[in-house]
C-alpha positions as CSV (number, residue, x, y, z in Angstrom):
1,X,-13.9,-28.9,-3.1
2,X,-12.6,-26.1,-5.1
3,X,-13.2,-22.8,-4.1
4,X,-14.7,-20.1,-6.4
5,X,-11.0,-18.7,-6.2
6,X,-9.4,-21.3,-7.6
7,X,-10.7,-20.4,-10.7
8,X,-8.2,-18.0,-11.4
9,X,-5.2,-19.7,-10.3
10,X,-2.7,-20.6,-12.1
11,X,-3.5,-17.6,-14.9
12,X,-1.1,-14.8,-15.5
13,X,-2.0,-12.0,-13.1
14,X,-2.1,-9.6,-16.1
15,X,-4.5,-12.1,-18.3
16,X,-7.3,-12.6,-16.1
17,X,-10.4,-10.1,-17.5
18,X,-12.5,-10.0,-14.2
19,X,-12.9,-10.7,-11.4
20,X,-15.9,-11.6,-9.3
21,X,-15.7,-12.6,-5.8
22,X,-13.6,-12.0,-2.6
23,X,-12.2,-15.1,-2.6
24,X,-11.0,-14.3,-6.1
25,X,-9.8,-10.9,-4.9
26,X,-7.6,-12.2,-2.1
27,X,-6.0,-15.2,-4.0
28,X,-4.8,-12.4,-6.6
29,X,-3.5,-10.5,-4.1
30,X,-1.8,-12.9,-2.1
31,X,-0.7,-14.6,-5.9
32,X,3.2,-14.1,-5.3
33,X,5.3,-13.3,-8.7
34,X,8.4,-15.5,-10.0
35,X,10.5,-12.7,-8.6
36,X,8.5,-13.0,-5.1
37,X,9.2,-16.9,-4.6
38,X,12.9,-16.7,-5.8
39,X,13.7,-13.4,-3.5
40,X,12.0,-15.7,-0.9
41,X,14.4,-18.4,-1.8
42,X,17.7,-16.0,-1.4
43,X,16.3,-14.1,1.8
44,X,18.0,-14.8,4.8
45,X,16.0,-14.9,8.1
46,X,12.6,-14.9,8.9
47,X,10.0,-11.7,8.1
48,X,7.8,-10.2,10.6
49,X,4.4,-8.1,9.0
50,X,4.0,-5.3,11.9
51,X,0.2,-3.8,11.0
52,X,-0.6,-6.9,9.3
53,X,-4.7,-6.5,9.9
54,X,-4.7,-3.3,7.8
55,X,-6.0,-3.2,3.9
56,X,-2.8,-4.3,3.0
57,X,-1.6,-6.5,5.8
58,X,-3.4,-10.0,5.4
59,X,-2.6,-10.0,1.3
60,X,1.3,-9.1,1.7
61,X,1.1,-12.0,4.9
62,X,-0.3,-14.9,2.6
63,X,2.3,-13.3,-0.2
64,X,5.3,-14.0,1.6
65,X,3.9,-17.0,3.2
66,X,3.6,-18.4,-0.1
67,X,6.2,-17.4,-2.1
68,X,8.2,-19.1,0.8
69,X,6.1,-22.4,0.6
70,X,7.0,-22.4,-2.8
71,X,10.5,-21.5,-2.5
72,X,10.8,-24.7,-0.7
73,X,12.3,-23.1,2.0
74,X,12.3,-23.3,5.8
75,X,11.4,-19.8,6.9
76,X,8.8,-18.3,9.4
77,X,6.5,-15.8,8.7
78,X,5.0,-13.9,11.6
79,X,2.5,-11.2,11.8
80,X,1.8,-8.7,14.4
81,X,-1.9,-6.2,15.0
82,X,-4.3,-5.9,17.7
83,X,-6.6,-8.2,15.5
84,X,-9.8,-6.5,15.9
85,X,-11.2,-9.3,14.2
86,X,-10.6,-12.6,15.3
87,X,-11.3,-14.7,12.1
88,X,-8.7,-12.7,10.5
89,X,-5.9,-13.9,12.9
90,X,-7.4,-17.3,12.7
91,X,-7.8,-17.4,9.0
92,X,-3.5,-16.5,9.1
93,X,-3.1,-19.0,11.6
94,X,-4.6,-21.4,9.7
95,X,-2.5,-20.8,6.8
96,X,0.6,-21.6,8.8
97,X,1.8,-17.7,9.9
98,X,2.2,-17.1,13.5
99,X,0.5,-14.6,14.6
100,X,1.0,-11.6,18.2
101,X,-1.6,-9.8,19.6
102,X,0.1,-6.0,19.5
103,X,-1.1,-2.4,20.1
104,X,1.9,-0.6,18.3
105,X,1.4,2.3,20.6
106,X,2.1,0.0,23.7
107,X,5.8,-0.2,24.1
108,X,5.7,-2.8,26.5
109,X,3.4,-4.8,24.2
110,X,6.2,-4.2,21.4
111,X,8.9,-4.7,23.3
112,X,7.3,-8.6,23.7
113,X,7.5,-9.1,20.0
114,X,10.0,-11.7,19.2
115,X,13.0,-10.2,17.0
116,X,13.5,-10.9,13.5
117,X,15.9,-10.4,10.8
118,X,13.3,-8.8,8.2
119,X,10.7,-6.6,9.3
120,X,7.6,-5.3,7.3
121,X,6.4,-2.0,9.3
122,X,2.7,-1.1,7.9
123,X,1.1,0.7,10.5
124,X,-0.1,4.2,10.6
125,X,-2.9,6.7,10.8
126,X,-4.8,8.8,8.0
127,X,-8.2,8.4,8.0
128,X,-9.6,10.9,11.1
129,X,-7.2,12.7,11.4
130,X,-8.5,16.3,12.1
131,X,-10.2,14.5,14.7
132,X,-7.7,13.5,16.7
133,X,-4.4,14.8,15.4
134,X,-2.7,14.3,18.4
135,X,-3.4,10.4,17.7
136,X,-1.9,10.9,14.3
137,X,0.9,12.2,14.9
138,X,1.5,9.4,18.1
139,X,1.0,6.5,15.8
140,X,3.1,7.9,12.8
141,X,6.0,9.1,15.2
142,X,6.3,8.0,18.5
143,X,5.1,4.2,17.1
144,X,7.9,4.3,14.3
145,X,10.6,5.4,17.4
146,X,9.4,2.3,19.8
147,X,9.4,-0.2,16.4
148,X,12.9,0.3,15.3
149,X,14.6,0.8,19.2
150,X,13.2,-2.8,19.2
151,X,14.0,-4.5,15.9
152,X,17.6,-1.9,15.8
153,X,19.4,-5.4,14.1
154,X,16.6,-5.9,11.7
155,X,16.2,-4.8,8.3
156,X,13.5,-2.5,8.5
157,X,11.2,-1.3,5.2
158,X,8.9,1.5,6.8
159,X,5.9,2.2,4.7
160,X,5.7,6.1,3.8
161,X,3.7,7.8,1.7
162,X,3.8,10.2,-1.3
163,X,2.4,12.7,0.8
164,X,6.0,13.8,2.1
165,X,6.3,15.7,-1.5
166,X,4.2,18.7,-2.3
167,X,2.2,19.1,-4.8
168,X,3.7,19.1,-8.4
169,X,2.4,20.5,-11.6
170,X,0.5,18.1,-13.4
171,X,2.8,19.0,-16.5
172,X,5.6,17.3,-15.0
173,X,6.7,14.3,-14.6
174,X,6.2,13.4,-10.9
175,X,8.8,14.2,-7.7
176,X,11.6,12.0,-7.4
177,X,13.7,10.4,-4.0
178,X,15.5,13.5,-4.2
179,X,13.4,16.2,-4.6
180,X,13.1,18.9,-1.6
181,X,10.0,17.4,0.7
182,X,6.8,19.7,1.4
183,X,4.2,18.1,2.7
184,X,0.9,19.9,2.9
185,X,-1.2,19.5,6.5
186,X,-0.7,18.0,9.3
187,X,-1.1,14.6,8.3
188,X,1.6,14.0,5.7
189,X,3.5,16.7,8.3
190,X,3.5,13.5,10.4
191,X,4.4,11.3,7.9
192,X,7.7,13.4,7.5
193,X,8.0,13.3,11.1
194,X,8.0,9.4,10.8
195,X,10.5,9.4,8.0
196,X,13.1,11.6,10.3
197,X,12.4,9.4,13.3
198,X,13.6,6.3,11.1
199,X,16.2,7.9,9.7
200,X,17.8,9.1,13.1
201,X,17.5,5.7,14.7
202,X,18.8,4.4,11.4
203,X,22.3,6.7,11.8
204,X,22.8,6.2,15.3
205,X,22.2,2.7,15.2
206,X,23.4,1.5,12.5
207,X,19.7,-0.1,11.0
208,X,19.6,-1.1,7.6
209,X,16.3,0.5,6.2
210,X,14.1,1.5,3.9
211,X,11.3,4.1,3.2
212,X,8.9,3.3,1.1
213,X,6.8,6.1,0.0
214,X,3.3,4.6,-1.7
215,X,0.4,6.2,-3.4
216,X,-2.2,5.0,-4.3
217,X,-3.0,1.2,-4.3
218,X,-6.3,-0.4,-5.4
219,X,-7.6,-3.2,-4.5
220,X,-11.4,-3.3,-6.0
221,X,-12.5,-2.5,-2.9
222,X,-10.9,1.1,-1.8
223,X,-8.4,2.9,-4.0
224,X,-8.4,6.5,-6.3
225,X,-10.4,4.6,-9.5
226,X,-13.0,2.9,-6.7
227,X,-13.6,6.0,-5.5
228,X,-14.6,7.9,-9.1
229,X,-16.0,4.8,-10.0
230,X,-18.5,5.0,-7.3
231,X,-19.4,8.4,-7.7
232,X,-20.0,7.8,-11.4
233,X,-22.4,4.8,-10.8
234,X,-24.1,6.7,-8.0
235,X,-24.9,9.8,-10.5
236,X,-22.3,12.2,-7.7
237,X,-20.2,15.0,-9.1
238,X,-16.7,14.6,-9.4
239,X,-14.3,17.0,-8.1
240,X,-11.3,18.1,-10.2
241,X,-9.7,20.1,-7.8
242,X,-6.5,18.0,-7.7
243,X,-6.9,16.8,-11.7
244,X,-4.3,13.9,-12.0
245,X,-3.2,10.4,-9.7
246,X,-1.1,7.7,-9.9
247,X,-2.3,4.3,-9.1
248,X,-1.3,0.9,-8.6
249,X,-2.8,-2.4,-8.2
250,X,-2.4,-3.3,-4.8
251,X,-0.8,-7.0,-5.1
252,X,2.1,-5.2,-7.4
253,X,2.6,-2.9,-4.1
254,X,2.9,-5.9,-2.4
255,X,5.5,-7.8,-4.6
256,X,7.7,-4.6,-4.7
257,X,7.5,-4.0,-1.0
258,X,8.4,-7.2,0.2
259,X,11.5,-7.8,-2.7
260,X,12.6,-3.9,-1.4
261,X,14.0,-5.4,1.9
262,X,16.9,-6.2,-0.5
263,X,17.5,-2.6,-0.6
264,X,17.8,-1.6,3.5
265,X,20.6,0.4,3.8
266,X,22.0,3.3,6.4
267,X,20.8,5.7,6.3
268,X,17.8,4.1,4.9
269,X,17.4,4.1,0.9
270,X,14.0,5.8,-0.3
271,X,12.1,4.2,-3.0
272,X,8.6,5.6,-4.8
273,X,5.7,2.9,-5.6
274,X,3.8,3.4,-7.5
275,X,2.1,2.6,-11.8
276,X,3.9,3.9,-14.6
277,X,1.2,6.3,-16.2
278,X,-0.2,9.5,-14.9
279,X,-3.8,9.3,-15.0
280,X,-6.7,11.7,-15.4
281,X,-9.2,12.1,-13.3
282,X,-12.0,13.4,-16.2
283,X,-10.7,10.4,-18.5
284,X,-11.7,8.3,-15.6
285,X,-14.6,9.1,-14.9
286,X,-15.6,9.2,-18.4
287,X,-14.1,5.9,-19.0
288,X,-16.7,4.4,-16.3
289,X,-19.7,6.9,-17.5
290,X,-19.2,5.3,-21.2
291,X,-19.0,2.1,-19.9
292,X,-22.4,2.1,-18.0
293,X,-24.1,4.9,-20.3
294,X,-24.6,7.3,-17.0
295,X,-23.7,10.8,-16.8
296,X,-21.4,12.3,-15.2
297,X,-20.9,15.4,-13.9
298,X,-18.0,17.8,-12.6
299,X,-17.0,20.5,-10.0
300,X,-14.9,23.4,-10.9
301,X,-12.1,23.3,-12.8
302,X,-8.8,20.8,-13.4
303,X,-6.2,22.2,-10.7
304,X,-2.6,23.2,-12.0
305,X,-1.2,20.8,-9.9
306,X,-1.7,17.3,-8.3
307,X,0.3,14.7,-5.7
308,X,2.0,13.0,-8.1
309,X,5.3,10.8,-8.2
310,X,7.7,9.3,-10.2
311,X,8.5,5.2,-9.8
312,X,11.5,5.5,-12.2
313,X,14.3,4.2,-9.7
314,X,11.2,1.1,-8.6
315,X,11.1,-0.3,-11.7
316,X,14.9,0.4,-12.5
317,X,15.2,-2.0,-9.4
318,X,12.5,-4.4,-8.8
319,X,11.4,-4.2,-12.3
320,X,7.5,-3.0,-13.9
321,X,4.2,-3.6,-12.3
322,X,2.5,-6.9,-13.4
323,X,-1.3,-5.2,-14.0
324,X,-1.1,-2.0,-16.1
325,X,-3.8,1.0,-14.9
326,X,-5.8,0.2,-17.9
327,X,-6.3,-3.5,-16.8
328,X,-6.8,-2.4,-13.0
329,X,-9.6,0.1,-14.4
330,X,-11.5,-2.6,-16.3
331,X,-11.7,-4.8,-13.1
332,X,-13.1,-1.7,-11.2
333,X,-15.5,-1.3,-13.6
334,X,-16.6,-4.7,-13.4
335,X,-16.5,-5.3,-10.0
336,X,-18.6,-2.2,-9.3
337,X,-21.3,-2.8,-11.5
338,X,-21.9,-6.2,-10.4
339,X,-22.0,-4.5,-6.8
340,X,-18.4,-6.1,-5.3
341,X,-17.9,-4.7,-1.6
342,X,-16.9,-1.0,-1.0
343,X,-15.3,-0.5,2.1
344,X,-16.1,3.2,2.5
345,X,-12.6,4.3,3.2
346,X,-11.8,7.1,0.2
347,X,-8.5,8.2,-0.8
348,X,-9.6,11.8,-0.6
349,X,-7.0,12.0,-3.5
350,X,-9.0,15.5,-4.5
351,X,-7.8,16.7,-1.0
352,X,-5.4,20.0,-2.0
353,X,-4.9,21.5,0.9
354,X,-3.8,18.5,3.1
355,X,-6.7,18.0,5.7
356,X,-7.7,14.7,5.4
């Protein structure tokens, strides 16, 4: 029997107005692109997901899985997490990826996972981290050093974050690959840290990688427009501290993630994700108070500056997002009014000073 997420299958990502359900939700984000199935089609190897029961993981697992059923090829897609929740591993399973058991900050336990010729590294730590900070800065440095000792013949693409940059003014265009880094706190302090651990094992080993540095995804369930359009539904201020965002739908992350392994090199090449526009916070949030005729409220005044970056060389390479912001806001919008599931993890995108 079909499920209620069939119903927007074989519709162009970018044509579908709404959508409704979970099951919807995950089948768009696990929808691979033309380009997804025919990079699937010319990769060689198999691909290994390390952090694959994160927000992102199980989408970008299915992805690959798919665009490789489709391909026609013979190719093995593995995924590695502790897998809290045991559904999650079976549902993968299920869908014919195989799947480890793996606390990242066990090097035994990594030093067990089977070596591959592509690797997908996803794992690290933001949210809590003033409370433990020495936890943070274990799982975003000394996890990155055990990961790519082990998988040294791999091509390795490292997720990163646009948190390495400082902040920008909002006049501007966005920080580039080669702008001077700055990060603010001791969270995307860490972040650099992992950055330099990859790129010494990279050197002295001879690993092809890349670093890809994301902000901020959305996925109807967390992301920078969930999180205004909550506080707008709910009648809460918004904050305009840190005035501007970029943003990008979460399955186009995905695409442009998994068709970067392409793009390993040493020392490792560095690639922003993220949309195309740069995006108001006030517009937003009037966007969603219009929209539901509520009022909406501010705190202090729009900041001079903001994390912002610039996806120029992305789309140079791996081409333009599929879902513009403008689409992606509508489907916040309806999927919070309708009352879709809110996971409760914010960006903290208003953040300035770092501490997350």
């Amino acid at each position: 029997m079909a499920t209620k997420g069939d119903r927007v299958k074989n519709v162009p990502v970018n044509s579908v107005p709404a959508i409704d359900t979970e099951d919807q939700l995950e089948e768009m984000l696990a929808r691979p692109s033309a380009a997804d199935v025919e990079f699937m089609r010319q990769l060689r190897g198999d691909l290994l997901i390390l952090g694959a029961g994160g927000k992102m993981g199980p989408s970008l697992v299915l992805r690959a899985k798919r665009a490789v059923d489709e391909a026609g090829v013979q190719r093995r897609i593995l995924a590695a997490s502790r897998f809290s929740s045991a559904d999650a591993r079976q549902f993968l399973q299920q869908s014919g990826v195989e799947t480890f058991a793996c606390d990242l900050l066990d090097p035994h336990q990594v030093g067990r996972l089977p070596s591959c010729e592509n690797v997908l590294f996803l794992a690290g730590r933001k949210f809590g981290t003033r409370e433990r900070f020495d936890l943070t800065w274990a799982s975003n440095t000394l996890v990155p050093a055990q990961v790519i000792s082990h998988f040294r013949d791999s091509c390795l693409v490292v997720f990163s974050t646009g948190n390495v940059y400082p902040l920008v003014p909002v006049a501007g265009s966005g920080s580039v690959e080669s702008d001077p880094l700055g990060p603010v706190g001791e969270y995307a302090q860490s972040c650099l840290g992992r950055e330099r651990i990859i790129e010494f094992y990279s050197r002295e080993n001879k690993t092809s990688c890349l670093l890809l540095r994301l902000n901020y995804a959305v996925d109807l369930r967390y992301g920078v427009f969930v999180d205004i359009a909550w506080k707008v539904f709910n009648r809460k201020p918004i904050d305009l501290t840190v005035a501007y965002f970029n943003v990008i739908w979460q399955g186009d992350a995905n695409s442009f993630a998994l068709r970067s392994l392409d793009l390993c090199q040493t020392p490792p090449h560095v690639l922003n994700v993220t949309g195309r526009e740069k995006v108001s916070v006030r517009e937003t949030a009037d966007f969603f108070a219009k929209r539901w005729g509520k009022p909406v409220s501010f705190l202090g005044e729009e900041g001079p500056v903001a994390l912002l970056s610039n996806a120029s060389r992305c789309r140079s390479l791996l081409g333009e997002p599929e879902v513009p912001s403008e689409l992606l806001r509508e489907w916040v919008a309806h999927w919070v009014e309708k009352g879709g599931v809110y996971l409760g993890k914010p960006t903290k995108y208003e953040v300035s000073d770092g501490t997350y």
